[in-house]
N, C-alpha and C positions, 0 to 999 in steps of 0.2 A: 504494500500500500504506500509506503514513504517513498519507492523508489517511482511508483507511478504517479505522487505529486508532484517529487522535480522532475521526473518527466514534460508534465505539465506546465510547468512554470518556467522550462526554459522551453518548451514551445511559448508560451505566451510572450516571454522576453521579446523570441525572435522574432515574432509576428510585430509586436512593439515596435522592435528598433527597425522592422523592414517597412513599417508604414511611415516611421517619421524621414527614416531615411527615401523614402518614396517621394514625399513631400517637398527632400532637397533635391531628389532630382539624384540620389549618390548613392549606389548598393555600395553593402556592406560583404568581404569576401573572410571568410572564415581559414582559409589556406590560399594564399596568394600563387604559392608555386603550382599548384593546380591548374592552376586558368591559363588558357592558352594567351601566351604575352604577346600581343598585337603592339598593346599601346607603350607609347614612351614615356607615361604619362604614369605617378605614384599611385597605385591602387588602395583604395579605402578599406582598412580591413581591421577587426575584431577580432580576439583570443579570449576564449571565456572560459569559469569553469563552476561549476559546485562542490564544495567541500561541506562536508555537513547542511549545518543549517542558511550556510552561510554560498554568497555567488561572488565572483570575483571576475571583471572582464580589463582587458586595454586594448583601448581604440587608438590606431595608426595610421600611417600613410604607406604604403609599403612600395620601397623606390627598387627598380633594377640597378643588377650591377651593369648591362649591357656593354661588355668587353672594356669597361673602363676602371685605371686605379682606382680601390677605394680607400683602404687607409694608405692614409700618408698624401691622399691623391684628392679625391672627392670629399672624404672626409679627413680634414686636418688633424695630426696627433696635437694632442695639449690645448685644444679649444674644446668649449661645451658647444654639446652636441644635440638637436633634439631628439634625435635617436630614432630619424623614421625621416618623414617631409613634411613638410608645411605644417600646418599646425603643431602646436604640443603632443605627443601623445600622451594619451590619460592612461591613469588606473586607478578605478573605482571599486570598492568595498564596502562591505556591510558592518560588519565586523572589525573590532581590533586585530590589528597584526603585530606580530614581532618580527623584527630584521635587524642581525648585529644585536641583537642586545635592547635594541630600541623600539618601543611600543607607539605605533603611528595608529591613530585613532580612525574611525569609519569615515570614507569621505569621497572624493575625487584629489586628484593626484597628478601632478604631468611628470615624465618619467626623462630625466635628462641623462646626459653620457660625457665622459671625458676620457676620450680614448689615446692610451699611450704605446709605445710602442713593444712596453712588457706588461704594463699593471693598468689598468681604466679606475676611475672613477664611478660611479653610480648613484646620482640622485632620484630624489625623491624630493619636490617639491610643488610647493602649498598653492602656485597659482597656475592652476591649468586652461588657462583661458591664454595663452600666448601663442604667439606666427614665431616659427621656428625660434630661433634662442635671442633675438634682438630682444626680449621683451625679459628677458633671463635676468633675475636678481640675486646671487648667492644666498643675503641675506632670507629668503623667502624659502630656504632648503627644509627640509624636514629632517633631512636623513641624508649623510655623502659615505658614501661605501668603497673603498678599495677591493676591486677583485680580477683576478686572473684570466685574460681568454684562454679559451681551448679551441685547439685546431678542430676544423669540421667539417664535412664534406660539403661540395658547393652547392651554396642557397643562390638560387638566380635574383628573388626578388627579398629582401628585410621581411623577416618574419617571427613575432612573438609565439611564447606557449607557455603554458602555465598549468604547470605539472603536479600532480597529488602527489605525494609517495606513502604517505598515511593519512588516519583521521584528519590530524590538524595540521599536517605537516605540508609543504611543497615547496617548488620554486618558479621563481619566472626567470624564463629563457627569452634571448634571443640572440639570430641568427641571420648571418649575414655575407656575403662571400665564402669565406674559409677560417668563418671565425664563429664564434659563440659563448656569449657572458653567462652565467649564471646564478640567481641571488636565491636563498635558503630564504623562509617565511614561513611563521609558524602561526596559527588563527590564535589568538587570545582566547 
């Protein structure tokens, strides 16, 4: 029975976010490497998931690599990054999380990056209403996390996930060329 409510509530989600996003005019793709890449153009995509009682989604712009540098190249080492295109990417929760140590309360989120050329950066910050990082405040961070990429077979297009590994347990990934960060997050 519980498992056929969230059933139900992430249909209803996606009906949700397919009509507002109907409205703009802008589907929403849930795996960007899927879709046969016509355009040159950053695809609007979503990563969701349910953990208990609790949903947790990030909305992005999901850009190609299309045979060009990207770190070092498209994307600068040692600058913030918004970690996708155009807009902030978000991450919205219901729920308290811990990451590091540190308890980020329920909210929306824009999800920044400062990629180096051994260690990145990884924010978490309080104003998700910004056009890629010009609008970026440090002071407005929630959470700045040092972590390590790992080598990864090649992602054509920037792609989030966000993985359970127990009850309260997961991480958000993402994924990018021949790369891919990974942040631990426990539900409150």
């Amino acid at each position: 029975m519980i498992k056929l409510i969230r059933l139900i509530t992430v249909l209803l989600l996606v009906i949700n976010a397919s009509g507002a996003m109907a409205q703009k005019q802008e589907e929403v793709c849930y795996n960007p490497n899927l879709v046969k890449d016509t355009s040159k153009k950053s695809i609007k995509s979503m990563a969701f998931a349910l953990m208990g009682d609790d949903s947790m989604k990030i909305v992005y712009h999901s850009p190609g690599v299309r045979n060009r540098v990207i770190w070092g190249g498209l994307v600068p080492y040692d600058d913030v990054w918004v970690t996708g295109a155009h807009d902030a990417t978000t991450l919205e929760f219901k729920e308290a999380i811990v990451i590091d140590g540190k308890t980020i309360q329920p909210g929306k989120y824009a999800i920044f990056t400062i990629p180096g050329k051994k260690t990145w950066t990884f924010i978490i910050n309080s104003n998700w209403q910004q056009h890629l990082a010009s609008e970026y405040e440090q002071a407005e961070d929630i959470i700045r996390l040092q972590v390590k990429p790992k080598k990864n077979t090649h992602t054509e297009r920037l792609q989030y996930f966000i993985e359970t590994t127990e009850a309260k347990k997961g991480q958000l990934s993402m994924a990018w060329e021949k790369k891919m960060i990974q942040v631990p997050f426990t539900i409150r």
